[in-house]
C-alpha positions in Angstrom: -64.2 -30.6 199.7 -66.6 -32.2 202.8 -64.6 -34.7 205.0 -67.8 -34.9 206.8 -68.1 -39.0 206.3 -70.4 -40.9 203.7 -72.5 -43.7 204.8 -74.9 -46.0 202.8 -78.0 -47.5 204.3 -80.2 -50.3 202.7 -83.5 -51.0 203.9 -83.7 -47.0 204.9 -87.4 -46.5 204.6 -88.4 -47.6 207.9 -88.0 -49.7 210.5 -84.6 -50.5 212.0 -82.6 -48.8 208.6 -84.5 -45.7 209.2 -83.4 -45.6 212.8 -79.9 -46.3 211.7 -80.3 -43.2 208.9 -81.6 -40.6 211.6 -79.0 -41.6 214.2 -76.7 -40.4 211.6 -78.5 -37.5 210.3 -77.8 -36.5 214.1 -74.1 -36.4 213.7 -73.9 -34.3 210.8 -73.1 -37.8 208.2 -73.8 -37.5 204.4 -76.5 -40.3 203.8 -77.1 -42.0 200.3 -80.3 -44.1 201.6 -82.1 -47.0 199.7 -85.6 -48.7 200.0 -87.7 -50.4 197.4 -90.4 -47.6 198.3 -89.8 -44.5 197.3 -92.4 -42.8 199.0 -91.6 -43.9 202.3 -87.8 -43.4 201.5 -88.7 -39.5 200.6 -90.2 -39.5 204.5 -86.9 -40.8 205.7 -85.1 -38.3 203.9 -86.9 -35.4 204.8 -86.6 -36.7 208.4 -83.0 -36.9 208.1 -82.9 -33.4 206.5 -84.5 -31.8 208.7 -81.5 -32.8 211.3 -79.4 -30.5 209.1 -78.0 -34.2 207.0 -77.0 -33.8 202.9 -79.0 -37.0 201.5 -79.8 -38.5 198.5 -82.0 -41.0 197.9 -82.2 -44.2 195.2 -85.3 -46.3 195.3 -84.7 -50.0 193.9 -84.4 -53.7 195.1 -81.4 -54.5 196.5 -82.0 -57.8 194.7 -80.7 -56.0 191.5 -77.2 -55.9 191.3 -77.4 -52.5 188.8 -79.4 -51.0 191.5 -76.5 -51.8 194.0 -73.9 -50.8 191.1 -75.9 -47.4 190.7 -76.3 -46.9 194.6 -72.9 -46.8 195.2 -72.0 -44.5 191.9 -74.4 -42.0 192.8 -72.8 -42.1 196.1 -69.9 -41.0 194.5 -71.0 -38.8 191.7 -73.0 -37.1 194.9 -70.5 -37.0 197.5 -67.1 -38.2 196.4 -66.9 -40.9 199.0 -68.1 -43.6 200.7 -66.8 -43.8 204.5 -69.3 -46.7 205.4 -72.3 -49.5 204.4 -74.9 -51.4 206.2 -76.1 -53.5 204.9 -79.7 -53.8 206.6 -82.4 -54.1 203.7 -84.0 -57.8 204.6 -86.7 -60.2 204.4 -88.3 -63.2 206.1 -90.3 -65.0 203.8 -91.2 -67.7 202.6 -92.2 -68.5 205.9 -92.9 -72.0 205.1 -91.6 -75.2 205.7 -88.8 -76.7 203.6 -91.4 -78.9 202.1 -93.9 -76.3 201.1 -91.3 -73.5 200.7 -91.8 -72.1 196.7 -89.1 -72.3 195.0 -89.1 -68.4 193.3 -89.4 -67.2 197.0 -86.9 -69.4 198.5 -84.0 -67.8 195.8 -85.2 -64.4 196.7 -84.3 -64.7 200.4 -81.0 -65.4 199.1 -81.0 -62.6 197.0 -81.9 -60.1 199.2 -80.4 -61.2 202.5 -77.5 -62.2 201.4 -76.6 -61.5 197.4 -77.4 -57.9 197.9 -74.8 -56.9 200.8 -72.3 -59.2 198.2 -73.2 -56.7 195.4 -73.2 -53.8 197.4 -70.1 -54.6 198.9 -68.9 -55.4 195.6 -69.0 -52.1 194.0 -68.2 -49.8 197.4 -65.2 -51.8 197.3 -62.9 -49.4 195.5 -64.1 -46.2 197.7 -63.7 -47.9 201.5 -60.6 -49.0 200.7 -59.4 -45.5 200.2 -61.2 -44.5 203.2 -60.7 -47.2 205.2 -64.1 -47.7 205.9 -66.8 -50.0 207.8 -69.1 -52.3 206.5 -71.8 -53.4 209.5 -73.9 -56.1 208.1 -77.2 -56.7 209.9 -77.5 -60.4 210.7 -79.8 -62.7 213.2 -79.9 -64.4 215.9 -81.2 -66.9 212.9 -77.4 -67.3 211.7 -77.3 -69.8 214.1 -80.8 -70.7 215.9 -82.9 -72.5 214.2 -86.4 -71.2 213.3 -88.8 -73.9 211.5 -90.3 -72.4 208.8 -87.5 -69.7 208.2 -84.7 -71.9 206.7 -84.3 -69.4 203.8 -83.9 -66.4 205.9 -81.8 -68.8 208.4 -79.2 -70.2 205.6 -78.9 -66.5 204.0 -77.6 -65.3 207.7 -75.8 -67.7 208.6 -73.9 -67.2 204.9 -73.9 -63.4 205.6 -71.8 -63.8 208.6 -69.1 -66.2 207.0 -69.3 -63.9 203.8 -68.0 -61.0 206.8 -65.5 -63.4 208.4 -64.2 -64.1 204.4 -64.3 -60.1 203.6 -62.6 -59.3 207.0 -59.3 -61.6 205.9 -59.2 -60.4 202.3 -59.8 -56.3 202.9 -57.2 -55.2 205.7 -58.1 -51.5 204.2 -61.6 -51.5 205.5 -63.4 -52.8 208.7 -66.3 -55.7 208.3 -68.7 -56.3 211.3 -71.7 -58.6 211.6 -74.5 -57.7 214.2 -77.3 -58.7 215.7 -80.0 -56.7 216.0 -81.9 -58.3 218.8 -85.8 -58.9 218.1 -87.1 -55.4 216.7 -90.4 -54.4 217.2 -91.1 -54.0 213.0 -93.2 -55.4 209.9 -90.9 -58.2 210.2 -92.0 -59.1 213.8 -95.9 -58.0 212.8 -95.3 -60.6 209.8 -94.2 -63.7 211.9 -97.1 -63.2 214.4 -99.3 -63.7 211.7 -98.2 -66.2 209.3 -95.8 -68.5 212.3 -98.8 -69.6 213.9 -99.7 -71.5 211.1 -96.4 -73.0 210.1 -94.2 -73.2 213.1 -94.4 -75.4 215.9 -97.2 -73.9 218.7 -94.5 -73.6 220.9 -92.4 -71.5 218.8 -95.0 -69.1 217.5 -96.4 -68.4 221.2 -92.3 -67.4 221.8 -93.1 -64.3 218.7 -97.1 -63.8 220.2 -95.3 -63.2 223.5 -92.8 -61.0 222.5 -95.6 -58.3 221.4 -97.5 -58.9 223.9 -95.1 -58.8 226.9 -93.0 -55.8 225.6 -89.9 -57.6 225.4 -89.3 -55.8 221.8 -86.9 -53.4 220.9 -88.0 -50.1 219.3 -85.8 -49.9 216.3 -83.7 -46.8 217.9 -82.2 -48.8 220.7 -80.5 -51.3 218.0 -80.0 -48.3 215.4 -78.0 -46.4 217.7 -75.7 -49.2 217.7 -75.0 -50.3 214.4 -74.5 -46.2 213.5 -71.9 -46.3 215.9 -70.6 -49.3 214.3 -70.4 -48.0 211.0 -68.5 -44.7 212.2 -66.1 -46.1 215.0 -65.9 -50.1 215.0 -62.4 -50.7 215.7 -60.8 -52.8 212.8 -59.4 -55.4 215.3 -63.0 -56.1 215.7 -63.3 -57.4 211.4 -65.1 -60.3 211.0 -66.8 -60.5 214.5 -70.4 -61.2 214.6 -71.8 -59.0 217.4 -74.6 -58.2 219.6 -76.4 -54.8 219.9 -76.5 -54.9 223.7 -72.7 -56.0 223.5 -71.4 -53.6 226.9 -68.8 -52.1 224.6 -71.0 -51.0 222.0 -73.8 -50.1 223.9 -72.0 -47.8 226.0 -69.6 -46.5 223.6 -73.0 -45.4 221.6 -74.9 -44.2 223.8 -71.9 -41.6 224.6 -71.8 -40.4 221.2 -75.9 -40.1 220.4 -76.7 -39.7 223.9 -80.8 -41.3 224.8 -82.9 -42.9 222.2 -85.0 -40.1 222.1 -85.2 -39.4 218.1 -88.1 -39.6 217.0 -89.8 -42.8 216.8 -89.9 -44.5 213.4 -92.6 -46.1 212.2 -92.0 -49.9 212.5 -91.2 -51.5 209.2 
């Protein structure tokens, strides 16, 4: 039987979660990845299999919690094991203010960004406690910044990084992290630069316009190298800490182990 570990990504289908999933494939990791689109999910995993990785793919919103309850059993029925999680599979809107913010959309931030790592969590529970394995849950800077016109996506981080601190003191079999991700340069960004300027403060949308424009974002492999060092080596008396991507030790300690962000680019999502 494969000791070669088994990680679960969320969000896999482009962007910073397909970074994650190829900086994996890289080191030879066993990848059960998930996206609401299957097409694009396929692209990951051919990507990913083409670096020589065993993959298997389930297409659903993470929203669902039998979606996350079938994730992590055909993780199991695949590979016999889950070693590690991130939870990275997130979404901004509504990007409106709490005034205007509809109600449907408000409760789905919640339930993606922050009731989907819960149910995920949930059910790999039982298999990273035998393995004594990581959990990396991709937060924000948003956790505790406020961005007008994001108090959805703000609350549900915020909550994600006490729901790590909480699972940190309850699991001492497994290894729970929080990160930030830094600003990426994906649909997310390419979303707030074109709904913000209608619903955040001038000055605060010219902060995301000049992001773009000035190059100051990340391209999702700088970040992804990070958190899939994090889900393979975070030590465990780092549980519960909410961390940055550039943080020295984890920068350096990743780029030893993948070397250069020179994987192929993904296509920002």
């Amino acid at each position: 039987m494969s000791k070669q570990p088994v990680v679960i990504v969320t969000g896999a289908s482009r962007g910073l979660g397909k970074a994650v999933s190829l900086w994996l494939a890289a080191a030879g990791v066993r990848l059960v990845l998930t996206a609401r689109s299957h097409d694009e999910l396929e692209k990951t995993q051919q990507a990913a299999a083409a670096a020589g990785a065993q993959t298997h793919i389930q297409s659903g919103d993470i929203a669902d919690p039998q979606h996350c309850r079938r994730t992590a059993e055909a993780a199991l029925a695949t590979f016999n094991r889950i070693d590690g999680l991130v939870n990275n599979a997130g979404t901004f809107e509504p990007l409106a203010t709490v005034a205007a913010a509809p109600v449907d959309a408000w409760k789905h931030s919640l339930a993606v960004n922050l009731l989907g790592p819960f149910y995920l969590t949930r059910y790999c529970l039982p298999a990273l406690r035998r393995s004594a394995g990581r959990i990396v849950n991709v937060s924000s800077g948003a956790a505790t910044h406020v961005i007008a016109g994001a108090s959805a996506y703000c609350a549900a981080k915020a909550a994600l990084n006490q729901f790590t601190r909480v699972l940190a003191a309850e699991e001492q079999d497994i290894t729970a992290v929080a990160v930030r991700p830094g600003v990426v340069d994906t649909r997310m960004q390419e979303f707030i630069r074109r709904r913000g300027p209608r619903v955040m403060p001038r000055e605060q949308a010219d902060f995301y316009l000049d992001l773009k424009a000035s190059g100051r974002l990340e391209p999702p492999q700088v970040p992804g190298r990070s958190v899939a060092w994090l889900v393979l080596k975070a030590p465990h008396d780092w549980s519960g800490a909410f961390m940055n991507y550039d943080d020295a030790r984890i920068a350096a300690s990743s780029l030893a182990m993948f070397g250069d962000a020179t994987q192929p680019a993904p296509d920002n999502g």
